[in-house]
One Martini backbone bead per residue (centre of mass of N, CA, C, O) as a GRO file, in nm:
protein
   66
    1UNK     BB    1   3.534   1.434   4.705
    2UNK     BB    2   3.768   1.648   4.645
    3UNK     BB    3   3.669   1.856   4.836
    4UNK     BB    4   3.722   1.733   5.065
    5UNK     BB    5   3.963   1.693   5.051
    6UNK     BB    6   4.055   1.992   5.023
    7UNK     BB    7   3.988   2.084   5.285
    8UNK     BB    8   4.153   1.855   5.459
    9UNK     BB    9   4.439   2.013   5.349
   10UNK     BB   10   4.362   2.264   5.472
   11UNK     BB   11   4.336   2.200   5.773
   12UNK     BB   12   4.650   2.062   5.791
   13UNK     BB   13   4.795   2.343   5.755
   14UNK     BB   14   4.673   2.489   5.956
   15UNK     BB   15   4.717   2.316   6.201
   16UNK     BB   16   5.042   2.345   6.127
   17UNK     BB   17   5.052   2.661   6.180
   18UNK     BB   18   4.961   2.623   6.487
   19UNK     BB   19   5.109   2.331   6.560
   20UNK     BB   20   4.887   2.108   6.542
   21UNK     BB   21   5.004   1.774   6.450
   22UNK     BB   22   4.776   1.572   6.476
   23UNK     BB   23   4.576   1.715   6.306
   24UNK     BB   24   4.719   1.735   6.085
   25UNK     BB   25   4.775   1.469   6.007
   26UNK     BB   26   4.529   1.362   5.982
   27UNK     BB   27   4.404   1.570   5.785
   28UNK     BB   28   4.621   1.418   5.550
   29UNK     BB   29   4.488   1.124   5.622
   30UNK     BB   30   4.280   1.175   5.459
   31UNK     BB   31   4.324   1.326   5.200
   32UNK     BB   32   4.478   1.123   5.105
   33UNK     BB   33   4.239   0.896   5.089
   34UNK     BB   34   4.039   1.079   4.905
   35UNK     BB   35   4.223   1.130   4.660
   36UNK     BB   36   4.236   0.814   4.581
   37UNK     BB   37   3.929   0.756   4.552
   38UNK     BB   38   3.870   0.921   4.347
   39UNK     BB   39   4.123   0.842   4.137
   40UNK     BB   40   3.956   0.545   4.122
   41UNK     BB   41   3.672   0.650   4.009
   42UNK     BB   42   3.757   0.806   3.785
   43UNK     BB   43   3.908   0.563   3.627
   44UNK     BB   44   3.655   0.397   3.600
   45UNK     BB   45   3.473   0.562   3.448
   46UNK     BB   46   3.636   0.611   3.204
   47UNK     BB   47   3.644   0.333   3.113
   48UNK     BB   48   3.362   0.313   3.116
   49UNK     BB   49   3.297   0.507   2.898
   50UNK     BB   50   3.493   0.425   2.647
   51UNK     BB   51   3.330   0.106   2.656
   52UNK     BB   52   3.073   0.194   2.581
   53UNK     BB   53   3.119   0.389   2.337
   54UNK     BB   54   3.188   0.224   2.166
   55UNK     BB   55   2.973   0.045   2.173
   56UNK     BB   56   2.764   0.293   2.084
   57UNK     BB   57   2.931   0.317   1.782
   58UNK     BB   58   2.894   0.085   1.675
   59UNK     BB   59   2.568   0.023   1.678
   60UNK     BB   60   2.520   0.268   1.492
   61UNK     BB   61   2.691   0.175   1.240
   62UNK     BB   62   2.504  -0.100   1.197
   63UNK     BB   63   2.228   0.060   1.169
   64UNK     BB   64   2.306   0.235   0.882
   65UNK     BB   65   2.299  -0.013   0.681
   66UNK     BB   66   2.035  -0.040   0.606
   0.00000   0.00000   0.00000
């Protein structure tokens, strides 16, 4: 999803650069909402991989005491 945002920030320059306004603005309201759905993703996985390894580093330290 990442590569995508960055893509559209790359159209939105040429737009850009030729003059072309509506395309730039455009492809820039893409990328600006593709770059924070990545970064809400990337968030929610973080956190759950987090809270998750917790959980699995718990799990094995109470089972290596028997």
């Amino acid at each position: 999803m990442l590569k995508w945002a960055i893509i559209a920030a790359v159209i939105a320059v040429i737009a850009g650069a030729f003059g072309f306004g509506l395309i730039a603005s455009a492809a820039a309201s893409i990328a600006k909402v593709l770059f924070f759905i990545f970064l809400a993703v990337f968030l929610v996985l973080l956190i759950s991989g987090i809270v998750v390894g917790r959980k699995v580093k718990a799990g094995l330290t109470r089972h290596d005491h028997h």
